[in-house]
PDB file of N, CA, C and O in Angstrom, chain B, residues numbered from 101:
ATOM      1  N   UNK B 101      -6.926  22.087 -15.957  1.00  0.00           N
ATOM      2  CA  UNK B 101      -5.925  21.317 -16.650  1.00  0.00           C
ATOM      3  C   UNK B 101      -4.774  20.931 -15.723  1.00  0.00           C
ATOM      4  O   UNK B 101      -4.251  19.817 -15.717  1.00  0.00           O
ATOM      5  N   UNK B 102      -4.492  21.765 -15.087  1.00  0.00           N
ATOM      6  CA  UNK B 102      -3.567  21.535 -13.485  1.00  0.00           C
ATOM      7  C   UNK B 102      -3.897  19.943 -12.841  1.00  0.00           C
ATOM      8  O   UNK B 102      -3.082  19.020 -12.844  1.00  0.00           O
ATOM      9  N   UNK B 103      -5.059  19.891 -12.390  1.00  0.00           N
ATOM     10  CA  UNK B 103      -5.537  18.610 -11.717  1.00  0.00           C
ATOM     11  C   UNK B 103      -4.709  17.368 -12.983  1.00  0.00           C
ATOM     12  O   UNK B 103      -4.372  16.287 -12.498  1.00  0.00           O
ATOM     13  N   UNK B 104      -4.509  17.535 -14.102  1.00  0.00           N
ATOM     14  CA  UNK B 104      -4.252  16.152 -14.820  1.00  0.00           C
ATOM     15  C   UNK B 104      -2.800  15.554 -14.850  1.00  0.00           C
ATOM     16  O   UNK B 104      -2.456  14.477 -15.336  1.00  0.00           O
ATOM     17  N   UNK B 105      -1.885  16.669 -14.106  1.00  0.00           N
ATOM     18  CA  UNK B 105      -0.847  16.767 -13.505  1.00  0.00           C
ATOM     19  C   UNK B 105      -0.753  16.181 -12.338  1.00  0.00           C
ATOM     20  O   UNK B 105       0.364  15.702 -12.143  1.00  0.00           O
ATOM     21  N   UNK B 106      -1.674  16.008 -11.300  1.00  0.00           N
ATOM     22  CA  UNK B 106      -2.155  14.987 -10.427  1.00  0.00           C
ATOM     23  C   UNK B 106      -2.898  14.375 -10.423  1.00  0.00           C
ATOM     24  O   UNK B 106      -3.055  13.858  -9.317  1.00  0.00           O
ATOM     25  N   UNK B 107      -3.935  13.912 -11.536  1.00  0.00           N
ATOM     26  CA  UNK B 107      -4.713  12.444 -11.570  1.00  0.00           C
ATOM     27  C   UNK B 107      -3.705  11.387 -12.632  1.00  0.00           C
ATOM     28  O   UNK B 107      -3.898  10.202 -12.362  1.00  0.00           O
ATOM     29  N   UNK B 108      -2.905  11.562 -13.524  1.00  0.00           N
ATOM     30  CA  UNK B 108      -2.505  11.075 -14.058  1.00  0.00           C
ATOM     31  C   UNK B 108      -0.913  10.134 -13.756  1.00  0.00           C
ATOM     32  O   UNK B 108      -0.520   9.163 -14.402  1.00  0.00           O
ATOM     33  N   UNK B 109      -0.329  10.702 -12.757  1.00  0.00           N
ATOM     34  CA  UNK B 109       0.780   9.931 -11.872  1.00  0.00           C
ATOM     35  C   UNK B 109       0.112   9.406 -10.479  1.00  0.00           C
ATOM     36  O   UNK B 109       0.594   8.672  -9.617  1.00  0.00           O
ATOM     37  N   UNK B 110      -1.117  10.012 -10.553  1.00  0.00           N
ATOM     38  CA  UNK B 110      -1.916   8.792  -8.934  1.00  0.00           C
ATOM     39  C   UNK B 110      -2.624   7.847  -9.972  1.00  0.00           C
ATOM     40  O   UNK B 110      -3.170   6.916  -9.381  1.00  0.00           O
ATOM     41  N   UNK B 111      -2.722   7.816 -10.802  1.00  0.00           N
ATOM     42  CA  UNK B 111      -3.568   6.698 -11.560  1.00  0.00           C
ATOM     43  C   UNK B 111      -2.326   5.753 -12.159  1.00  0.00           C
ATOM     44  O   UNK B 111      -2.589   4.568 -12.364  1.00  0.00           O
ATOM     45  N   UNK B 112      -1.278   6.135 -12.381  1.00  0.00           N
ATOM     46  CA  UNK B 112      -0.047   5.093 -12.735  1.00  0.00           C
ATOM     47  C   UNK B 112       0.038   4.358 -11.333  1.00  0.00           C
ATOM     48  O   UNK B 112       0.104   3.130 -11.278  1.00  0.00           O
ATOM     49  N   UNK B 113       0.034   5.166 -10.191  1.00  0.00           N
ATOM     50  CA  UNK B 113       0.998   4.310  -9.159  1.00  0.00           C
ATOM     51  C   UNK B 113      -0.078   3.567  -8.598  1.00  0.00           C
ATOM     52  O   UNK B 113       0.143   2.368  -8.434  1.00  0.00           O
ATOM     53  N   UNK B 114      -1.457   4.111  -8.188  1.00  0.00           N
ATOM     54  CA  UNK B 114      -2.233   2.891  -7.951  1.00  0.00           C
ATOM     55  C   UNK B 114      -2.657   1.695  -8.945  1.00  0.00           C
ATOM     56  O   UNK B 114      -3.323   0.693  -8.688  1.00  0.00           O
ATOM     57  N   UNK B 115      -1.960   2.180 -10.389  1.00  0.00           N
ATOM     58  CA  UNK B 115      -2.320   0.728 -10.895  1.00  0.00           C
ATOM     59  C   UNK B 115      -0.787  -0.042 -11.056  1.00  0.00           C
ATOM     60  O   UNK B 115      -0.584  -0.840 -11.971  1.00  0.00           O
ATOM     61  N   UNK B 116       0.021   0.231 -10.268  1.00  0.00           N
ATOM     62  CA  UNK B 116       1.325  -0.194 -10.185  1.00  0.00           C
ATOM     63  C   UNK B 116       1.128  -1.085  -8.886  1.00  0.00           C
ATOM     64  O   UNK B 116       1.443  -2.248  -8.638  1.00  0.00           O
ATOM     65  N   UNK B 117       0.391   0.046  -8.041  1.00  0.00           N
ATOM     66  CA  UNK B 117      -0.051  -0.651  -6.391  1.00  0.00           C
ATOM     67  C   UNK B 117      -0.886  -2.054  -6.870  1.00  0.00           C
ATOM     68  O   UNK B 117      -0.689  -3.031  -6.147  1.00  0.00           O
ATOM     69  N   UNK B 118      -1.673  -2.212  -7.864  1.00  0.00           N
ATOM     70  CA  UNK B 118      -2.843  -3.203  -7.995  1.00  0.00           C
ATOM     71  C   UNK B 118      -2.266  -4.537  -8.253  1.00  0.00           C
ATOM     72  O   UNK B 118      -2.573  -5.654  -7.836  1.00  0.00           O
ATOM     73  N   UNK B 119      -1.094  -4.003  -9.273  1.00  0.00           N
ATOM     74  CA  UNK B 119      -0.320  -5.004  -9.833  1.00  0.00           C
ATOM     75  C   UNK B 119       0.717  -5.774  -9.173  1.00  0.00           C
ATOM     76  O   UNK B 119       1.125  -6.863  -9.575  1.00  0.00           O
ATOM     77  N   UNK B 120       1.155  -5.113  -8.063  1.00  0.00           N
ATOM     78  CA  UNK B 120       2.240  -5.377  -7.112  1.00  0.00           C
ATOM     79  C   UNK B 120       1.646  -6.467  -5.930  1.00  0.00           C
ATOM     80  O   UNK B 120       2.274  -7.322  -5.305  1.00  0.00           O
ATOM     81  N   UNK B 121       0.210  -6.112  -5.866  1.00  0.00           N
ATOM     82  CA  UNK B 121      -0.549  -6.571  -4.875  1.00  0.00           C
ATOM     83  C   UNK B 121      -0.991  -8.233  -5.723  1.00  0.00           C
ATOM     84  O   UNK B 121      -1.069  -9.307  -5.126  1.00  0.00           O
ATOM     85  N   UNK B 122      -1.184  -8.059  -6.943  1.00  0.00           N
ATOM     86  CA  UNK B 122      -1.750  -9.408  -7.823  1.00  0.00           C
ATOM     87  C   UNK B 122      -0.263 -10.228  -7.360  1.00  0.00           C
ATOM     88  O   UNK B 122      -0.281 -11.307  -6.767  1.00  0.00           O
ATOM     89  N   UNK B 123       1.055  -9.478  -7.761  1.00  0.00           N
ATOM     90  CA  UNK B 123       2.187 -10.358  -8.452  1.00  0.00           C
ATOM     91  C   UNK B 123       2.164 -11.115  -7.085  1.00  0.00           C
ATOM     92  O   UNK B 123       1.771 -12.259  -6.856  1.00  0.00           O
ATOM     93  N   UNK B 124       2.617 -10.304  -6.350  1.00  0.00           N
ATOM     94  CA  UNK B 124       2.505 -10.910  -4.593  1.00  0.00           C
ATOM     95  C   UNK B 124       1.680 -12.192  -3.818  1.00  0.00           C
ATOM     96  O   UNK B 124       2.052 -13.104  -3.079  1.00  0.00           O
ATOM     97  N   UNK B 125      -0.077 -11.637  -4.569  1.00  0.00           N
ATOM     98  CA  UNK B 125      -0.247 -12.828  -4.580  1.00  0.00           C
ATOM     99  C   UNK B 125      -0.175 -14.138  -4.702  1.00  0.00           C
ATOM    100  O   UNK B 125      -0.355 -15.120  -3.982  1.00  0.00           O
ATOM    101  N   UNK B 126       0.219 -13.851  -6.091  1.00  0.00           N
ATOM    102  CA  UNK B 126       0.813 -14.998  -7.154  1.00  0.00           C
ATOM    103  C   UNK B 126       2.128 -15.994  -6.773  1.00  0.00           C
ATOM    104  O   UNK B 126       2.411 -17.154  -7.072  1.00  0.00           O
ATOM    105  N   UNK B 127       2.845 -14.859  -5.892  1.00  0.00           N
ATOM    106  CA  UNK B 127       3.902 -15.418  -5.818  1.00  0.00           C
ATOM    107  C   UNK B 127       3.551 -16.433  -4.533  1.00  0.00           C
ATOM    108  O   UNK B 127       3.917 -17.603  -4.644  1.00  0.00           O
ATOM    109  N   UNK B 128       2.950 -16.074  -3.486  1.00  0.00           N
ATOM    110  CA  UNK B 128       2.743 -16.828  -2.332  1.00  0.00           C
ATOM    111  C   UNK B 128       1.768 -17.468  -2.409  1.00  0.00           C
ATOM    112  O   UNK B 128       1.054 -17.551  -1.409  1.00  0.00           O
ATOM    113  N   UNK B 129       1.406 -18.128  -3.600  1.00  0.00           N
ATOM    114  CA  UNK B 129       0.469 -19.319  -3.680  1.00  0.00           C
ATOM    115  C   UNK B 129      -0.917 -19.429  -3.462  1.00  0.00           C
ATOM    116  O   UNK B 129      -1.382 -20.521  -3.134  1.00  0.00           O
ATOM    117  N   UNK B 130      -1.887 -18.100  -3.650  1.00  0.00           N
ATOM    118  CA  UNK B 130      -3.163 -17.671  -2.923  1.00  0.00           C
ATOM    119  C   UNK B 130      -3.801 -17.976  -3.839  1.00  0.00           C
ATOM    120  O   UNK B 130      -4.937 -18.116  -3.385  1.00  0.00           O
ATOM    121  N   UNK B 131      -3.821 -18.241  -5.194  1.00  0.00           N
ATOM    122  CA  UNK B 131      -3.906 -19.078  -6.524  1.00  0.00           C
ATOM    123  C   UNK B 131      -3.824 -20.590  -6.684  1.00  0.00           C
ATOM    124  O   UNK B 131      -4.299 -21.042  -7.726  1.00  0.00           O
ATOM    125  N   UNK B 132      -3.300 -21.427  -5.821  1.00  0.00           N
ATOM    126  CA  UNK B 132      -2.856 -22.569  -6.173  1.00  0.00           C
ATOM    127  C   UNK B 132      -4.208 -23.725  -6.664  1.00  0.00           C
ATOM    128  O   UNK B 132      -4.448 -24.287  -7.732  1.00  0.00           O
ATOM    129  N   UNK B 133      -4.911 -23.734  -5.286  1.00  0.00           N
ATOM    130  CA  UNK B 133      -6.143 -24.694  -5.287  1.00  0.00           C
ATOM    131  C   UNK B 133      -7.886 -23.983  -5.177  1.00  0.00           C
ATOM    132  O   UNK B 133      -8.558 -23.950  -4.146  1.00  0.00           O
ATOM    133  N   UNK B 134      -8.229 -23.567  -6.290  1.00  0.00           N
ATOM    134  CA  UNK B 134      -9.080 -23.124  -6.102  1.00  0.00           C
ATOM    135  C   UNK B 134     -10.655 -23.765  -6.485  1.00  0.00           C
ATOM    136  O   UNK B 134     -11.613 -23.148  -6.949  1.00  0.00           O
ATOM    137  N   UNK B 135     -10.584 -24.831  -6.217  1.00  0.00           N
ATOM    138  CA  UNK B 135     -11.758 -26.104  -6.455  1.00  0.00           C
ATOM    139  C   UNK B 135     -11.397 -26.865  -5.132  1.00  0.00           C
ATOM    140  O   UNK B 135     -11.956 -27.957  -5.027  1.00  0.00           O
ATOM    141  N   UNK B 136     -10.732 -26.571  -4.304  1.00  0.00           N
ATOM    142  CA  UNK B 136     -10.918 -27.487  -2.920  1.00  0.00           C
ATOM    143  C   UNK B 136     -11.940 -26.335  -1.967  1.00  0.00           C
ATOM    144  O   UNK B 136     -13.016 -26.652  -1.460  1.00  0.00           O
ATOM    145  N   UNK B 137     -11.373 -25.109  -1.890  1.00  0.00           N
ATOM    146  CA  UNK B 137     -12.267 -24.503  -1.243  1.00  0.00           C
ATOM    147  C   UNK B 137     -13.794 -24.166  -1.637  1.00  0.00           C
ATOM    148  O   UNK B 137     -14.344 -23.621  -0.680  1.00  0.00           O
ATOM    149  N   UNK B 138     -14.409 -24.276  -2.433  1.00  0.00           N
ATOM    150  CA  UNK B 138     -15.156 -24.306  -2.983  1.00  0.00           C
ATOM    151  C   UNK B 138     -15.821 -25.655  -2.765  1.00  0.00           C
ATOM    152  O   UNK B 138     -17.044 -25.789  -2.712  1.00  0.00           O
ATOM    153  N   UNK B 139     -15.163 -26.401  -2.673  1.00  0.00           N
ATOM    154  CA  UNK B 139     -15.871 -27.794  -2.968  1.00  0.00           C
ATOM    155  C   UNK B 139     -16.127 -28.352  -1.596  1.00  0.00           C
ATOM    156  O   UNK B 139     -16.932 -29.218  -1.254  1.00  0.00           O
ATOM    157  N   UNK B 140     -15.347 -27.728  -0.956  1.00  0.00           N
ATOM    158  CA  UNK B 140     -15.145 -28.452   0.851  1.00  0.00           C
ATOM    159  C   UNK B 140     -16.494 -27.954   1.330  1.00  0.00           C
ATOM    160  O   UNK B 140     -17.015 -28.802   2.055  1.00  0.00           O
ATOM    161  N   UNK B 141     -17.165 -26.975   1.189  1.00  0.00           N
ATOM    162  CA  UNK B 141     -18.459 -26.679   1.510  1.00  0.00           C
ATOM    163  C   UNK B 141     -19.408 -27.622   1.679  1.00  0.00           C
ATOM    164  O   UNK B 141     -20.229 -27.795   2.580  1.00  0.00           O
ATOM    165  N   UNK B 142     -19.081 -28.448   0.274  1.00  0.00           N
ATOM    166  CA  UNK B 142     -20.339 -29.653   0.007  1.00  0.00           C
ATOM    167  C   UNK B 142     -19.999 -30.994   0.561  1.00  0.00           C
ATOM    168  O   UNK B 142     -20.355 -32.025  -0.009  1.00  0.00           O
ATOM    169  N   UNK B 143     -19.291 -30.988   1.702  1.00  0.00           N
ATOM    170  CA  UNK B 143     -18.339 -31.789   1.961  1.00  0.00           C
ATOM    171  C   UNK B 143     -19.357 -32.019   3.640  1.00  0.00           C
ATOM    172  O   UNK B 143     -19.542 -31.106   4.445  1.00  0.00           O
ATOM    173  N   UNK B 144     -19.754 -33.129   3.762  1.00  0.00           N
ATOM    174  CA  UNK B 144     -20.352 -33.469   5.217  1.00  0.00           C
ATOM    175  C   UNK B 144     -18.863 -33.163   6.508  1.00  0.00           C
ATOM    176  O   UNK B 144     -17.645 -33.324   6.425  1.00  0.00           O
ATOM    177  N   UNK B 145     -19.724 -32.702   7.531  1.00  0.00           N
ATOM    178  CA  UNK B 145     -18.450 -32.385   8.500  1.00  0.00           C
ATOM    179  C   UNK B 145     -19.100 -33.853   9.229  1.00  0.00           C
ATOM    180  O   UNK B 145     -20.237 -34.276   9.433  1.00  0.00           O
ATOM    181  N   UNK B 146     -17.412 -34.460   9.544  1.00  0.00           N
ATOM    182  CA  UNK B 146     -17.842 -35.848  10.749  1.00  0.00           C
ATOM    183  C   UNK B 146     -17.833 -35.705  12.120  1.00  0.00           C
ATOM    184  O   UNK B 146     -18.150 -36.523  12.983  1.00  0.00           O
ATOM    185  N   UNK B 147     -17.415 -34.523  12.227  1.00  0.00           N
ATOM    186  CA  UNK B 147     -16.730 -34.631  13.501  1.00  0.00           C
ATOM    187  C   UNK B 147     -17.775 -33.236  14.550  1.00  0.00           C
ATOM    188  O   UNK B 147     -17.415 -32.594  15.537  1.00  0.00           O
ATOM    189  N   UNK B 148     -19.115 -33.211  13.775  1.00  0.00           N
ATOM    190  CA  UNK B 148     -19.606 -32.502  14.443  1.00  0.00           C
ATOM    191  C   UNK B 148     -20.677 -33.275  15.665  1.00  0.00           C
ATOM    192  O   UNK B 148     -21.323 -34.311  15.510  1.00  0.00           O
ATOM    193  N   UNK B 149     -20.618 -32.478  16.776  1.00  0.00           N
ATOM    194  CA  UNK B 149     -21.107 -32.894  17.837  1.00  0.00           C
ATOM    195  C   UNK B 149     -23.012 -32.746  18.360  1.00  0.00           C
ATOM    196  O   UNK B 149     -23.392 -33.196  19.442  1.00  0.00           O
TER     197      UNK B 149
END
């Protein structure tokens, strides 16, 4: 019963860590265009040699 005294405040802060890591994302735009990269694949390269 001891251990739930330490799984239960490492399971808050890594899902604090998860969330901190999403917002972050979010904030620096890693979300913005996500149908260009995807799509640029199908995209002929011209400039290959």
């Amino acid at each position: 019963m001891a251990i739930m005294l330490v799984l239960i405040p490492l399971a808050i802060v890594l899902g604090l860590a998860g969330l901190a890591a999403f917002l972050w994302a979010l904030h620096n735009g890693q979300f913005e265009d996500l149908e260009d990269h995807a799509a640029r694949i199908l995209k002929p390269d011209d400039d290959v040699s």
